[in-house]
MARSEMAR-609741 format. One record per residue (C-alpha): residue in one letter; residue number from 1; x, y, z. Coordinates in Angstrom, 3 decimals. Example, Ala and Ser with C-alpha at 12.3 -4.5 7.8 and 13.67 -1.06 7.14 Angstrom:
<nodes>
+-----+-----+----------+----------+----------+
| res |   n |        u |        v |        w |
+-----+-----+----------+----------+----------+
|   a |   1 |   12.300 |   -4.500 |    7.800 |
|   s |   2 |   13.670 |   -1.060 |    7.140 |
+-----+-----+----------+----------+----------+
</nodes>
This chain:
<nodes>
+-----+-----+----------+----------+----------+
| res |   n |        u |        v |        w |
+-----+-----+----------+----------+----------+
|   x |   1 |  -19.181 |    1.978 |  -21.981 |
|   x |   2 |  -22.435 |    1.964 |  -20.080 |
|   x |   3 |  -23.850 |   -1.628 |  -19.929 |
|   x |   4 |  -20.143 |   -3.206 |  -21.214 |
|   x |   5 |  -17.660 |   -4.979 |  -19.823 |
|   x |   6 |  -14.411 |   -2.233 |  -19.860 |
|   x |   7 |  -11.072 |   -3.750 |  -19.778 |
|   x |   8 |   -8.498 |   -0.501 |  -19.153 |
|   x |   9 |   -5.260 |    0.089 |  -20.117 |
|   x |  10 |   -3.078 |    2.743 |  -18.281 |
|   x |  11 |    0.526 |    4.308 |  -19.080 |
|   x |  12 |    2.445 |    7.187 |  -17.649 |
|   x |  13 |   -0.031 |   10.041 |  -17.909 |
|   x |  14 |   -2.368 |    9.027 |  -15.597 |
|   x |  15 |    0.109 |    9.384 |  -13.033 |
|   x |  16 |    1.392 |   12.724 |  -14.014 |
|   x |  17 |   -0.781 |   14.278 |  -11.553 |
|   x |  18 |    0.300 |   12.498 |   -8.792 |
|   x |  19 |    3.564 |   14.225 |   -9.908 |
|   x |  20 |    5.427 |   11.367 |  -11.749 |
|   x |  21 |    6.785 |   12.838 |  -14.975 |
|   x |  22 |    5.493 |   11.239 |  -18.132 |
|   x |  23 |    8.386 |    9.181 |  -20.543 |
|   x |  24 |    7.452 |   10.798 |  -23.751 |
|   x |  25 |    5.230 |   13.675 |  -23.185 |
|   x |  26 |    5.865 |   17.523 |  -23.433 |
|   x |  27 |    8.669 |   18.941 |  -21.672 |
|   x |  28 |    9.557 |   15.049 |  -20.429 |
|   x |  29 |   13.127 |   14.391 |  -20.097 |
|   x |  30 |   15.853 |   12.863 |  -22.146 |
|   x |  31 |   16.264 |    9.773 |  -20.784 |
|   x |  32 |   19.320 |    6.790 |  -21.015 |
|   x |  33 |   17.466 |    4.129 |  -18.973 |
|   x |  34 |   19.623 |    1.251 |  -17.270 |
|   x |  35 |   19.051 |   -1.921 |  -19.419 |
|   x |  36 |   19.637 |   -5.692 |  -17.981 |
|   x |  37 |   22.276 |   -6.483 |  -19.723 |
|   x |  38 |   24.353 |   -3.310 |  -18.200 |
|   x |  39 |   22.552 |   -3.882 |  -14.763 |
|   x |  40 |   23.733 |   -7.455 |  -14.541 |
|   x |  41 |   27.335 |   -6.920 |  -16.091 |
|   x |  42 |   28.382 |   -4.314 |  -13.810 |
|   x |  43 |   28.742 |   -3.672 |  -10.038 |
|   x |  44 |   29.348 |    0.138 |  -11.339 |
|   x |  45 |   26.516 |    0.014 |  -13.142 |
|   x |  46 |   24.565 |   -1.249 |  -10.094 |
|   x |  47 |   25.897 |    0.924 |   -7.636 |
|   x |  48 |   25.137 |    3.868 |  -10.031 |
|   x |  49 |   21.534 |    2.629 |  -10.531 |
|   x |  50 |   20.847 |    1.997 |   -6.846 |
|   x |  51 |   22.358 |    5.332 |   -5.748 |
|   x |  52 |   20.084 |    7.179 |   -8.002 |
|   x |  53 |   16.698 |    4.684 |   -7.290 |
|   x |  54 |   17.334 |    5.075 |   -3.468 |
|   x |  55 |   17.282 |    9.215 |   -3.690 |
|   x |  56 |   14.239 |    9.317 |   -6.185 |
|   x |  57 |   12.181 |    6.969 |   -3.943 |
|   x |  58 |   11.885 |    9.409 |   -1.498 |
|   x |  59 |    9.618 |   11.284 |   -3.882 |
|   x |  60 |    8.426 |    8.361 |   -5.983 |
|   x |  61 |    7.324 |    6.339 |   -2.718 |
|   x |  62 |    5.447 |    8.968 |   -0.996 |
|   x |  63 |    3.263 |    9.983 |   -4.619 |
|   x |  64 |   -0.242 |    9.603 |   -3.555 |
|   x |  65 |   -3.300 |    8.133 |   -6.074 |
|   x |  66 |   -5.061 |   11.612 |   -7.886 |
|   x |  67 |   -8.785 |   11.548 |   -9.395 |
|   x |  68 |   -8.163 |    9.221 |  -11.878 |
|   x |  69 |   -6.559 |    6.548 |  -10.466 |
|   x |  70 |   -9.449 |    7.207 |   -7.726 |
|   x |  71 |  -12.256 |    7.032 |  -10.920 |
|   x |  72 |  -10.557 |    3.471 |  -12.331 |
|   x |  73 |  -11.330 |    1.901 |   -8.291 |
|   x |  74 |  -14.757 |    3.544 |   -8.635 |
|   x |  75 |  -15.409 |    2.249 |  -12.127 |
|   x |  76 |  -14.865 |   -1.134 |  -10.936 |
|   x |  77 |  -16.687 |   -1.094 |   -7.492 |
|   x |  78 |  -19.183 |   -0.420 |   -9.897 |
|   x |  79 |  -19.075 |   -3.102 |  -12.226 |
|   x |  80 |  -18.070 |   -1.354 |  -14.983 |
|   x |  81 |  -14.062 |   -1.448 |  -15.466 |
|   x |  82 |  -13.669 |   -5.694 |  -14.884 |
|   x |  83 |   -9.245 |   -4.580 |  -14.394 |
|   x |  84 |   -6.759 |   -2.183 |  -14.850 |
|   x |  85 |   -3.727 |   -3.557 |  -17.133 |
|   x |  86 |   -0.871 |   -0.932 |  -16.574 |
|   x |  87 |    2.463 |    0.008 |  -17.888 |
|   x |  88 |    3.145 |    1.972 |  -14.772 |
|   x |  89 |    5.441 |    0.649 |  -11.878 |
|   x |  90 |    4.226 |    2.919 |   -9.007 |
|   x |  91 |    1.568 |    1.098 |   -7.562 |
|   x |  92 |   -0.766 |    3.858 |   -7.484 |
|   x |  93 |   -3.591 |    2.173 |   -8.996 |
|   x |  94 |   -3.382 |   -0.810 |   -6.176 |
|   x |  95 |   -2.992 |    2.130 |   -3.276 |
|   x |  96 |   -6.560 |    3.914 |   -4.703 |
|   x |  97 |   -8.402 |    0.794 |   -4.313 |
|   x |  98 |   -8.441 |   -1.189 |   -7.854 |
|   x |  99 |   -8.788 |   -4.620 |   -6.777 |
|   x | 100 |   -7.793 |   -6.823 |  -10.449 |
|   x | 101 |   -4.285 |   -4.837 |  -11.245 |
|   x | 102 |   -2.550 |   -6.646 |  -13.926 |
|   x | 103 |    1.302 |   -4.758 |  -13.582 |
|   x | 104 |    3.258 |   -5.445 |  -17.004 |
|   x | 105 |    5.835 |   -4.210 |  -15.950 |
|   x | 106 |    6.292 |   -4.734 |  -12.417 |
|   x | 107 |    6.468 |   -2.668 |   -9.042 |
|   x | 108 |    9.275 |   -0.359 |   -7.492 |
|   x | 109 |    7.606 |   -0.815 |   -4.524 |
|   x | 110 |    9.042 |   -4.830 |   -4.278 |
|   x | 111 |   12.678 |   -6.255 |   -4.798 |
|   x | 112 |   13.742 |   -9.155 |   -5.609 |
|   x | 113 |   16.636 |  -11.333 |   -5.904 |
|   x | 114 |   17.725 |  -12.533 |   -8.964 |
|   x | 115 |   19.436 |  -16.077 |   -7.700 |
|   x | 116 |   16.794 |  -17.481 |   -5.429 |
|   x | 117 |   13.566 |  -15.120 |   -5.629 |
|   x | 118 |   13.367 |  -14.248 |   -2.554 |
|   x | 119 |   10.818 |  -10.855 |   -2.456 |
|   x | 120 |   11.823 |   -7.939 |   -0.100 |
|   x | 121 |   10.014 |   -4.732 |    0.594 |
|   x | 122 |   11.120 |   -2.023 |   -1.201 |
|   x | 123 |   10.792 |    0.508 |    2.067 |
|   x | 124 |   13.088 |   -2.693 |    3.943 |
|   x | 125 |   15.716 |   -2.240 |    1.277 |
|   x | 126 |   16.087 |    1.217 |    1.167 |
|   x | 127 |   16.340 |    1.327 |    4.638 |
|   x | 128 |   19.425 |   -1.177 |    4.723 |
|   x | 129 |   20.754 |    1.441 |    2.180 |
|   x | 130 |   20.797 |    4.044 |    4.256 |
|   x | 131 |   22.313 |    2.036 |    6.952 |
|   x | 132 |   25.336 |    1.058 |    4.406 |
|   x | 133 |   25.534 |    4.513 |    3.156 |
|   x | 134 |   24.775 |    6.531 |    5.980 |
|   x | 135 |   27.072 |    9.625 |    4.129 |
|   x | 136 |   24.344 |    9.290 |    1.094 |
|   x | 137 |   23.766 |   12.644 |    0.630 |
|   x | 138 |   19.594 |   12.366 |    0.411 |
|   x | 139 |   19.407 |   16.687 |    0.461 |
|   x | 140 |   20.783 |   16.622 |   -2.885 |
|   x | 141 |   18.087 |   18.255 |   -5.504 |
|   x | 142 |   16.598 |   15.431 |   -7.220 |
|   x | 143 |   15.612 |   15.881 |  -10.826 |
|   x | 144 |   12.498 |   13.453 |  -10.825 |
|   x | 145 |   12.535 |   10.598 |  -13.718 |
|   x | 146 |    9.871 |    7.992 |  -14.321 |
|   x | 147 |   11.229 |    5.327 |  -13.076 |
|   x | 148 |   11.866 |    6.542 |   -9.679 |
|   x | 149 |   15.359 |    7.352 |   -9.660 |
|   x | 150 |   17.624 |   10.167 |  -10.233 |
|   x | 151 |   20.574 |   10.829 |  -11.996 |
|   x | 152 |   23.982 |   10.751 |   -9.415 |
|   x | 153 |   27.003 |   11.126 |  -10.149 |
|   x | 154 |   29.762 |   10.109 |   -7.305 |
|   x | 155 |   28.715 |    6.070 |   -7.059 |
|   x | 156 |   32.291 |    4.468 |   -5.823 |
|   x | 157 |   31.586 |    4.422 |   -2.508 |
|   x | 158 |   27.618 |    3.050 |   -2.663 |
|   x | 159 |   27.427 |   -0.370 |   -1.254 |
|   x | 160 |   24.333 |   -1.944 |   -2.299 |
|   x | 161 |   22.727 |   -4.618 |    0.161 |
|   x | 162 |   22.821 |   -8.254 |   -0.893 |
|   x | 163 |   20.321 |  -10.669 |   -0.308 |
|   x | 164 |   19.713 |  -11.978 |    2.906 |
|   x | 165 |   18.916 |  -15.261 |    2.083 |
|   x | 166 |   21.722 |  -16.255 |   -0.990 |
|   x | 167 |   24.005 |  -13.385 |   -1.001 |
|   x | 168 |   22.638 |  -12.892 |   -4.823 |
|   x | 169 |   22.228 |   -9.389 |   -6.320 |
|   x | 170 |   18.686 |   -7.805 |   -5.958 |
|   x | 171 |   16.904 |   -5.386 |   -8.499 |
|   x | 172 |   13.691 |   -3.946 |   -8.589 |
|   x | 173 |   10.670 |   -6.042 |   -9.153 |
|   x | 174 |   10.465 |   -4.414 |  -12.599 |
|   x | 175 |   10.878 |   -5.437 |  -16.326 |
|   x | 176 |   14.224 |   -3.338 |  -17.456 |
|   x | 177 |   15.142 |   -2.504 |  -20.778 |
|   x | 178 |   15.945 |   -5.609 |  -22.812 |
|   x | 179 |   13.531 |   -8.023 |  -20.748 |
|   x | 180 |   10.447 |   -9.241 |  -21.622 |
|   x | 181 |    7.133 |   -9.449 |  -19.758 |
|   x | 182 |    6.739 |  -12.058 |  -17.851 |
|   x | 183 |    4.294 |  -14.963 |  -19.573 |
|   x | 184 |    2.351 |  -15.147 |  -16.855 |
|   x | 185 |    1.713 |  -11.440 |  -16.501 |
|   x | 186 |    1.246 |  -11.014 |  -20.111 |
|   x | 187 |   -1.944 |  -14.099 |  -20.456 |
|   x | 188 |   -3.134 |  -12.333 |  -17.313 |
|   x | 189 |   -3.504 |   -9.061 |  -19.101 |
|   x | 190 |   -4.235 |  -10.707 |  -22.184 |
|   x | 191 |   -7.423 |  -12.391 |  -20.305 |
|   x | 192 |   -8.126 |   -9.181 |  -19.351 |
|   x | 193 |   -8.652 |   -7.872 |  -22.729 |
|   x | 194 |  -10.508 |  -10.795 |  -24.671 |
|   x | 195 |  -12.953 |  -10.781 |  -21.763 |
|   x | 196 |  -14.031 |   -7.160 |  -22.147 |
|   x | 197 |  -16.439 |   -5.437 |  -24.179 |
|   x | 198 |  -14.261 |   -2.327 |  -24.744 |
|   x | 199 |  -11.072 |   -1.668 |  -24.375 |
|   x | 200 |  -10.064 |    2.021 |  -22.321 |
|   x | 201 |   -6.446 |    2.930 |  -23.058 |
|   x | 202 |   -5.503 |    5.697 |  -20.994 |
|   x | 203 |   -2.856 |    8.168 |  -20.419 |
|   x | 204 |   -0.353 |    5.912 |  -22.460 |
|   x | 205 |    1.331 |    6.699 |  -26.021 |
|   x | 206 |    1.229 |    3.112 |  -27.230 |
|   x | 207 |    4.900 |    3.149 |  -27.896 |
|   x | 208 |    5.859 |    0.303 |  -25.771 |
|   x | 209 |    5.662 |   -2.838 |  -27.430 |
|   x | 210 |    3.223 |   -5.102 |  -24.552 |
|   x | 211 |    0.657 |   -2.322 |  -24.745 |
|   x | 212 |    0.519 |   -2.052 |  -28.551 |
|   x | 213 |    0.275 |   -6.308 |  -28.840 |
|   x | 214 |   -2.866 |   -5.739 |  -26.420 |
|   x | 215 |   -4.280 |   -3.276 |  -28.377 |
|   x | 216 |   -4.067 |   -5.611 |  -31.262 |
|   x | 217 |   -6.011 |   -8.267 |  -29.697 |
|   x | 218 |   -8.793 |   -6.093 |  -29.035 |
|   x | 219 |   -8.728 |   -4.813 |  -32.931 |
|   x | 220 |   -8.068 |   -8.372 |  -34.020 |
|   x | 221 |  -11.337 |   -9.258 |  -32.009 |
|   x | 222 |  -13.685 |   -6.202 |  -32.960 |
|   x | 223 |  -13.744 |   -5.237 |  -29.728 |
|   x | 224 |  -14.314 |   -1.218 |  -29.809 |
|   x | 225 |  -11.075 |    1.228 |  -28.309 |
|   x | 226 |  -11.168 |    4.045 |  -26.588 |
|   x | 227 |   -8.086 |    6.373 |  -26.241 |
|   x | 228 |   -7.545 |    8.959 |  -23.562 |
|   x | 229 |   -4.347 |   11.067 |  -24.283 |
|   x | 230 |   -2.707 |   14.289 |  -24.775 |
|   x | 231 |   -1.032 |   13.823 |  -28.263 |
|   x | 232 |   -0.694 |   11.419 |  -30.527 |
|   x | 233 |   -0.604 |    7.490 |  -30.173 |
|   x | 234 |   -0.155 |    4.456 |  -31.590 |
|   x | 235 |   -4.070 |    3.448 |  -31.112 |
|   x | 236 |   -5.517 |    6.867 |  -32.624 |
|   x | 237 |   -6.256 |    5.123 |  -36.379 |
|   x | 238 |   -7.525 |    1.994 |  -34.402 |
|   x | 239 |   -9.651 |    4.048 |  -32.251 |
|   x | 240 |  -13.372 |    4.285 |  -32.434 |
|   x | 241 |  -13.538 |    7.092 |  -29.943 |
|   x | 242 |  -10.110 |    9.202 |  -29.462 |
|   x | 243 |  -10.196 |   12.011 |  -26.779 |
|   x | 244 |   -7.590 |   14.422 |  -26.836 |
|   x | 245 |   -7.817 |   15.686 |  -23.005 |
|   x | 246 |   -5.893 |   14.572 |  -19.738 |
|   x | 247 |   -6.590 |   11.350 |  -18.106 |
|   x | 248 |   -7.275 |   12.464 |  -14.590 |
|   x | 249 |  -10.475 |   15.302 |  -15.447 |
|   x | 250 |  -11.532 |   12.589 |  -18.385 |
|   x | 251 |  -12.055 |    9.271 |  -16.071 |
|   x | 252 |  -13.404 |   11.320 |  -13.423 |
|   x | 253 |  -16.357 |   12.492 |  -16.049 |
|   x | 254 |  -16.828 |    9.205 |  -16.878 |
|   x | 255 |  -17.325 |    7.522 |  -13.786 |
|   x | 256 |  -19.489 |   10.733 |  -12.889 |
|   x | 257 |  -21.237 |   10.309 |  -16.317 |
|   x | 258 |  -21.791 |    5.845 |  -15.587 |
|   x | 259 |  -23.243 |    6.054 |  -11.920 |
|   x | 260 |  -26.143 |    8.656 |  -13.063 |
+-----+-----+----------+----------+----------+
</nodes>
């Protein structure tokens, strides 16, 4: 890494210390995530995904950046990382000071509505939610999932806010289940990658298909891969360097180890 251009990948565990559960490691919850076909079909389905988002965002919204995500901001100040691509939806990496953030798959943190576009505030929205649903029960225990939300199970009476421009239905400004990446997003990561001398994948298992076609283009172009990960991923045989170790104590070494 020292004198290259580092292009980094990120997935759930380098936000597990910030205390966002990981998707697929140990001890990591079964999981039936909403898809966009349900989402879009059903004003159940909606009120039961809203219901659930709005309680977990208590916790979700108030995670702060740990060491790692701290390292990443450092590496780049430095000249070292040129961007951060990641799979993760919590903004952290944006809120610890990396500057070119290329989010696959979106942001919890915005909403937006799906007839006109319009972009809201997530804090904005879940504040209108409380107004509509002022007997939402927000003591209940939440059992913390990685997208934010949390499982509830009395939705009949959630009324979920409209948009204020169109009336149209809003959702998270996040890629669900059975959507693709944007284009846009996806060259922007992709330029990311075939710029770089190395490619860093950390804290992700490779499982999702938009990190594995990025890791791809870097083995397609030579490019060398370094994987930071507890357990086994799709990038291990593509590796040259695989470290079996957590990503917060590993990218905090290495920005230690690049600015002697």
């Amino acid at each position: 890494m020292r004198g290259a251009r580092v292009a980094v990948l990120t997935g759930a565990g380098v936000s597990t210390d910030s205390g966002i559960p990981d998707y697929r490691g140990e001890g990591a919850p079964v999981r039936t995530p909403m898809t966009l076909q349900a989402f879009l079909a059903s004003e159940t389905a909606r009120k039961r995904y809203w219901a659930g988002s709005h309680l977990g965002w208590r916790s979700f919204g108030s995670a702060q950046p740990n060491s790692g995500h701290l390292a990443l901001a450092e590496l780049e100040a430095g000249g070292v990382v040129t961007g951060v691509v990641t799979q993760n939806v919590d903004g952290l990496h944006r809120r610890a000071g990396s500057r070119h953030v290329v989010e696959l798959h979106g942001g919890m943190d915005r909403v937006l509505c799906l007839t006109c576009g319009q972009h809201y505030a997530r804090q904005a929205i879940a504040e209108r939610l409380a107004e509509l649903n002022p007997a939402i029960d927000l003591d209940t225990a939440i059992r913390a999932r990685p997208d934010g939300d949390v499982d509830v199970d009395d939705v009949e009476a959630m009324v979920i806010p409209a948009c204020t421009v169109c009336g149209g239905i809003l959702k998270p400004d996040v890629v669900f289940f059975g959507e693709f990446v944007p284009v846009d997003t996806y060259q922007a990561a992709a330029s990311l990658v075939q710029g770089a001398d190395t490619l860093l994948v950390a804290g992700s298992s490779l499982v999702v298909n938009s990190g594995v076609r990025l890791l791809e283009l870097a083995r397609r172009r030579r490019t060398p891969i370094i994987v930071v990960n507890r357990g086994i991923t799709k990038g291990d045989s593509r590796a040259a360097v695989k470290i079996e170790a957590g990503a917060s104590e590993t990218l905090t070494a290495m920005a230690a180890a690049l600015a002697s």
